[in-house]
DODRENLO-617416 format. One line per field, with one value per residue (C-alpha): residue in three letters; x, y, z. Coordinates in Angstrom, 3 decimals, padded with zeros to 6 digits, always signed. Layout:
REM DODRENLO-617416
residuo ala  ...
xx X  ...
yy Y  ...
zz Z  ...
This chain:
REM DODRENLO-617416
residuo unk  unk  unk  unk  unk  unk  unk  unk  unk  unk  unk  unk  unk  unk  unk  unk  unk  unk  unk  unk  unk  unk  unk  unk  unk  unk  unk  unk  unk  unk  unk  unk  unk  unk  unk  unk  unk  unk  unk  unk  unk  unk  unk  unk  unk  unk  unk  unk  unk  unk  unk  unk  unk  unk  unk  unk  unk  unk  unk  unk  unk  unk  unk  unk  unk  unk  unk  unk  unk  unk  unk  unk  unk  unk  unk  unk  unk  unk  unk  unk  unk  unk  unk  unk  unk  unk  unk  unk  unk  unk  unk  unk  unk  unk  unk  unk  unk  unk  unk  unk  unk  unk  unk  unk  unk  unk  unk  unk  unk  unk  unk  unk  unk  unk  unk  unk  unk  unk  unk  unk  unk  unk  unk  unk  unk  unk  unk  unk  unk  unk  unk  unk  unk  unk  unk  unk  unk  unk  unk  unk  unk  unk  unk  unk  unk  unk  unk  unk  unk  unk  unk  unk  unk  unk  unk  unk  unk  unk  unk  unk  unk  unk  unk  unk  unk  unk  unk  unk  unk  unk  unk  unk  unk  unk  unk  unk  unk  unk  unk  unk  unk  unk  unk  unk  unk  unk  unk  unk  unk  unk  unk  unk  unk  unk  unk  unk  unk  unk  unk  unk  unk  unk  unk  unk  unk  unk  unk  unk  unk  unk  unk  unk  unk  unk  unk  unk  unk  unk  unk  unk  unk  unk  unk  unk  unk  unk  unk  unk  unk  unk  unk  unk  unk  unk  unk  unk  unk  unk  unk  unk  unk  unk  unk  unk  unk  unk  unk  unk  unk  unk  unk  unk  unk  unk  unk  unk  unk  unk  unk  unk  unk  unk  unk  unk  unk  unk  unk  unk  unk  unk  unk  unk  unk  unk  unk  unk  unk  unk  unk  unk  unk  unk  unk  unk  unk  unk  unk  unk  unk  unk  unk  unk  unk  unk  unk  unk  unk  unk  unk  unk  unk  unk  unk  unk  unk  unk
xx +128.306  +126.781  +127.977  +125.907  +126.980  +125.573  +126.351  +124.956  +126.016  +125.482  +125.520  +126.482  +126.296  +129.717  +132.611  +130.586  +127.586  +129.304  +131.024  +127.796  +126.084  +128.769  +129.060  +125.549  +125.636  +128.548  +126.516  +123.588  +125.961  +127.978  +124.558  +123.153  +126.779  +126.080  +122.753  +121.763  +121.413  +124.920  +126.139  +128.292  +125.986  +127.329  +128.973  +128.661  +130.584  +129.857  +132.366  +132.753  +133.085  +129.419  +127.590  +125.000  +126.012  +128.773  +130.597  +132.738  +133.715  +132.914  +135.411  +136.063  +138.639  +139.414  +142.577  +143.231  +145.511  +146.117  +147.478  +148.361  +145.795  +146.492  +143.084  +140.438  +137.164  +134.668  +131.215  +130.429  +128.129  +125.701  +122.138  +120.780  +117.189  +115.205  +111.951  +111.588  +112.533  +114.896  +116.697  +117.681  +118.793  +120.805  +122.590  +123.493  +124.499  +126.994  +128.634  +128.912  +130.757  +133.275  +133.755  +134.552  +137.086  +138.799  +138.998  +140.166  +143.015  +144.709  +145.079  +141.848  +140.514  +137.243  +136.518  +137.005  +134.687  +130.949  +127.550  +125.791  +122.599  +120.661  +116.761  +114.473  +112.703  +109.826  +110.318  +106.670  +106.195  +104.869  +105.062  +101.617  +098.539  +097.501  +096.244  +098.131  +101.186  +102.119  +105.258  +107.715  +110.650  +112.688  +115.675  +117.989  +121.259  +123.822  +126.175  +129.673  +131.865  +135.601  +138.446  +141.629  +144.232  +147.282  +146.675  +148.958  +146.395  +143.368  +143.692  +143.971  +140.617  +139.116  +139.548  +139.357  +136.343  +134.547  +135.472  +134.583  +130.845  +130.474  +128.567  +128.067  +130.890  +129.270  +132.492  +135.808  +136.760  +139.996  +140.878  +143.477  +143.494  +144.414  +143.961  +144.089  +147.497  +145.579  +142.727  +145.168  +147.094  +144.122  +142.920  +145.857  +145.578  +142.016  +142.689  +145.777  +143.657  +140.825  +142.969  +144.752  +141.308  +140.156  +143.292  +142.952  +139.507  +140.257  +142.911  +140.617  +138.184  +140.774  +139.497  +141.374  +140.394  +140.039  +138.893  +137.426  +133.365  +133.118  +134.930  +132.751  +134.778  +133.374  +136.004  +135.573  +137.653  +137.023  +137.166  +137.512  +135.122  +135.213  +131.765  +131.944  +128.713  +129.603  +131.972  +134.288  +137.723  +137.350  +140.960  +143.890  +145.359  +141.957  +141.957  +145.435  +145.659  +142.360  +144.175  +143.721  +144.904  +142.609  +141.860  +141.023  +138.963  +138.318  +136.280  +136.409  +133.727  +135.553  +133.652  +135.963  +135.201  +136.454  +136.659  +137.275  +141.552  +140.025  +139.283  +137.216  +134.092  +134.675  +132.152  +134.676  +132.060  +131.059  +134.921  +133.662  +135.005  +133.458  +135.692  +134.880  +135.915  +135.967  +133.075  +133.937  +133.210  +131.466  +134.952  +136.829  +133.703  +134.181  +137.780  +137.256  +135.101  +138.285  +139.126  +135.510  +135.555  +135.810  +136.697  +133.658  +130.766  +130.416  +130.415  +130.527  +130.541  +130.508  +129.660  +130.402  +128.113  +128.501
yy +038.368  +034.644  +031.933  +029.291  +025.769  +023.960  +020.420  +018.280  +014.162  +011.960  +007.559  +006.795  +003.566  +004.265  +007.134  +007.715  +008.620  +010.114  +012.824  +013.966  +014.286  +015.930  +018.216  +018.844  +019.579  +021.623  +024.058  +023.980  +025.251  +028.030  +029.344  +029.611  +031.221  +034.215  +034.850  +038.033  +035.550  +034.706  +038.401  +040.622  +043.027  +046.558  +048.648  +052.414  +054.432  +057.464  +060.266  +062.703  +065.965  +065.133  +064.610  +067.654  +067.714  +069.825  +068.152  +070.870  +071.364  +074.636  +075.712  +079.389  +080.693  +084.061  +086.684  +089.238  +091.703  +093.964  +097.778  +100.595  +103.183  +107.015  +108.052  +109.240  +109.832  +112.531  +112.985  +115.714  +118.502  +121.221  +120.212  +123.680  +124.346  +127.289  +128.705  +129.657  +127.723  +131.385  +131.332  +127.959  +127.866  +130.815  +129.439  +126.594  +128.205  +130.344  +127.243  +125.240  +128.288  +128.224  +124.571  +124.767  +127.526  +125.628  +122.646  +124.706  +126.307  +122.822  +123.112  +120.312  +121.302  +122.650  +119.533  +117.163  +119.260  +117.643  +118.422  +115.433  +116.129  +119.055  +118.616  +120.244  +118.568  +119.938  +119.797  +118.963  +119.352  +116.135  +116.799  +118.035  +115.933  +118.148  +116.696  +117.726  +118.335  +121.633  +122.927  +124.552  +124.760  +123.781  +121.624  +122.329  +119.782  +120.562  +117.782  +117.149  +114.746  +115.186  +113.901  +114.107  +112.958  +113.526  +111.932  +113.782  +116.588  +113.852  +114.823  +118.810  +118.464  +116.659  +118.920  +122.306  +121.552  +120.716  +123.444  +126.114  +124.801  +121.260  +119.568  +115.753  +113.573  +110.559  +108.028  +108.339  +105.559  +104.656  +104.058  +103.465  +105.919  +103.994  +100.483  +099.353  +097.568  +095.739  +094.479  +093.122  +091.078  +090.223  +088.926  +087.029  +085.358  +084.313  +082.794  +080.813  +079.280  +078.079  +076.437  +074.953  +073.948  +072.722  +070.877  +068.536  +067.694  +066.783  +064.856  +063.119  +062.378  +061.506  +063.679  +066.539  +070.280  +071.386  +075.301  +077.499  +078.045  +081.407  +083.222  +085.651  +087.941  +090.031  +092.997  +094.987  +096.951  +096.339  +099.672  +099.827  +102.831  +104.112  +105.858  +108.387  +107.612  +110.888  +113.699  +112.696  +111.315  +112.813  +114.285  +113.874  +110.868  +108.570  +109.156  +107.966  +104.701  +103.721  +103.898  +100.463  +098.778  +098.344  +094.952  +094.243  +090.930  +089.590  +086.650  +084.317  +081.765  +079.478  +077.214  +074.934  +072.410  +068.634  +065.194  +061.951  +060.603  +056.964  +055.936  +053.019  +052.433  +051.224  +050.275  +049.719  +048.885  +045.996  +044.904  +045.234  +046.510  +046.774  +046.230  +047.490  +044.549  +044.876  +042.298  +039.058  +038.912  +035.539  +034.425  +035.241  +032.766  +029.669  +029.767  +029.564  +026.111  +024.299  +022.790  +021.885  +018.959  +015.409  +011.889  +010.111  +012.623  +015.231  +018.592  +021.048  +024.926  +027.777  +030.879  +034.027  +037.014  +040.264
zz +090.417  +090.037  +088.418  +086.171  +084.917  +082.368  +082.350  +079.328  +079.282  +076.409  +076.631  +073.143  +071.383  +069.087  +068.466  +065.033  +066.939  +069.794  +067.490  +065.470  +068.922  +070.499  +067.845  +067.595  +071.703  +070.919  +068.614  +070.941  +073.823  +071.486  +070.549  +074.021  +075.616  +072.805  +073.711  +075.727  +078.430  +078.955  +078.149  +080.549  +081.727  +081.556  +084.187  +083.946  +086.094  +087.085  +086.342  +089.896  +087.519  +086.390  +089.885  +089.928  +093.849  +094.531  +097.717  +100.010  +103.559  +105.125  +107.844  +109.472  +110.903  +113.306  +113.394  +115.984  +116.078  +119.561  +119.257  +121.251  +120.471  +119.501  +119.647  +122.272  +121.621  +124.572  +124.616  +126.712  +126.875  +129.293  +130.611  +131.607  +132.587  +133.019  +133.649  +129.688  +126.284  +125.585  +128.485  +128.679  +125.252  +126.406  +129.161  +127.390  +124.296  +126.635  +128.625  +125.379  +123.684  +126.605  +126.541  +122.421  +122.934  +125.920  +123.622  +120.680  +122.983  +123.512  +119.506  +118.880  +115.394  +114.807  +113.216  +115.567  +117.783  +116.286  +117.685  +118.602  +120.491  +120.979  +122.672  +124.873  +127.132  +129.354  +133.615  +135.390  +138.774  +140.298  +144.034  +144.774  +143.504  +140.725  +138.298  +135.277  +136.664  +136.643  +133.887  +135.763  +133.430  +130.672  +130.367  +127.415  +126.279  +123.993  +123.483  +121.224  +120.201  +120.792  +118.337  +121.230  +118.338  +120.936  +124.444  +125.999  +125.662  +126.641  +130.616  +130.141  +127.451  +130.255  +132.932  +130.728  +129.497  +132.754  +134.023  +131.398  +132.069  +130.582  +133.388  +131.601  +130.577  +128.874  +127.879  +126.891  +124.051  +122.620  +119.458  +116.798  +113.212  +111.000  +111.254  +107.329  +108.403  +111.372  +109.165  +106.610  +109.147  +111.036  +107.621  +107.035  +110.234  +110.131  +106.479  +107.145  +109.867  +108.368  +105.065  +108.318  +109.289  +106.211  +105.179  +107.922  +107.538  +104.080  +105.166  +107.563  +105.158  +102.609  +100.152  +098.090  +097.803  +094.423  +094.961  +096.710  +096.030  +098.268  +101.090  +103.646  +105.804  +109.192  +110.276  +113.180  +116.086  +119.251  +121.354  +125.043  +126.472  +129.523  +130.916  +133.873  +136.056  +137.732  +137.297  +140.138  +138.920  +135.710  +135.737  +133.993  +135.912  +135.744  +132.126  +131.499  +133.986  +131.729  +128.651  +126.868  +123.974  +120.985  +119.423  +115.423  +114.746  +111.315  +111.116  +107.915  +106.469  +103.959  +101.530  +099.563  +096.921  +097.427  +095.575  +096.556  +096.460  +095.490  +091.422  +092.399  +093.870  +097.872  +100.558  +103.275  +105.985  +104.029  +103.022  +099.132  +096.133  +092.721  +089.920  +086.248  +083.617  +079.867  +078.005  +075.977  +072.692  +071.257  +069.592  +073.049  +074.735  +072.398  +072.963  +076.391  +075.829  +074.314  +077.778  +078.740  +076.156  +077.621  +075.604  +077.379  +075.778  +078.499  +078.101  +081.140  +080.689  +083.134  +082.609  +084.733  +084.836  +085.884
């Protein structure tokens, strides 16, 4: 905002003379202050609900939830090779029968007994420097996956099932059932904080949260397994002292909406503030001249604009 004064003096001969000039300075000045010159310039402020930029803070926040698992989860199974395809499908279709009826005696349901992997693979022998090396046999693997839904019973399936013929244990993972209740709380969690999160950046920033423009969520259980490098310790009692809890994670990406807590315009690290002021009309401006009159013949006016 600047400021203009326009000072106009008159030397007149006699107080007859001195009015009709002064009056005739008088209209001069009126005419000038309600030109587009002298007009208040407007001030349009911008309305936040209009800005094509949406402003937001994004924030995320985690929940876990640890449980006592009541699930196991084998994968075991009977590598057998033989001189021919036929009898080492054979062999391993015998040892695999045993282990599925050992498993079935503990009272595991035939459908938590799944086949997993069954291949062939050729066996070359590569000590001599022929040249190709010479097939000697076949090597045939039959593999399942084991539902143990009591773990009392986790120990016996173990040890039954090596020892009807199963001659690869792969892992042994624990898990929970049903873990709908988990994910929920987990969820609740992991939303509570990031609104924690993203209440006290807004506070921060001194800004408000007006909604929410999207919410992302990642869920998953965390299993413990436990791999058997080699058959020894495979027994009841190693199985059990590796019993471990199970842990639900849910993972949430928050995107919330924001405007600012402030009405007027503020550069605070200048120490300015813009102020909006209504215009003066022409009758409002020649009011205002009224005290700029002098009894010698000057006339001083100042006018502000914005």
């Amino acid at each position: 905002m600047s400021e203009r004064a326009v000072a106009i003096t008159f030397t007149l001969p006699g107080p007859r003379a001195r009015w009709l000039a002064a009056g005739a300075a008088t209209g001069l000045l009126i005419a000038g202050l309600a030109s587009p010159l002298f007009s208040a310039r407007p001030i349009v402020a911008l309305d936040p609900g209009t800005d094509a930029r949406e402003h937001t803070i994004s924030v995320g926040g985690t929940g876990r939830v640890v449980l006592s698992p009541d699930i196991a989860d084998l994968r075991l199974g009977v590598n057998v090779t033989a001189t021919t395809v036929k009898a080492a499908r054979a062999a391993a279709a015998k040892s695999m029968t045993a282990v599925i009826a050992s498993l079935r005696d503990l009272g595991i349901a035939e459908r938590d007994i799944q086949t997993t992997i069954l291949s062939l693979q050729p066996v070359y022998d590569h000590s001599k420097s022929s040249n190709p090396p010479r097939l000697v046999g076949y090597t045939f693997t039959n593999a399942v996956a084991v539902t143990v839904r009591d773990l009392a019973l986790l120990g016996d399936a173990i040890d039954d099932a090596l020892a009807a013929g199963a001659n690869s244990l792969d892992s042994v993972t624990f898990r929970v059932d049903d873990q709908a209740a988990a994910e929920k709380q987990a969820r609740e969690a992991a939303m509570a904080e990031a609104k924690a999160k993203a209440q006290a950046l807004a506070a921060a920033a001194g800004v408000s949260i007006t909604g929410v423009a999207s919410i992302s969520e990642t869920v998953a259980p965390i299993p413990y397994p436990i791999y058997y490098g080699a058959l020894a310790g495979a027994s009841r009692d190693f199985a059990e002292a590796n019993r471990r809890s199970s842990e639900v994670t849910c993972e949430t990406r928050l995107i919330m909406t924001i405007t600012s807590n402030r009405r007027s315009v503020e550069n605070s690290s200048m120490g300015t503030s813009t102020t909006l002021r209504p215009h003066l009309s022409a009758s409002q401006r020649i009011s205002a001249l009224a005290p700029m009159f002098s009894s010698r013949g000057s006339i001083v006016s100042t006018a502000r604009r914005e």
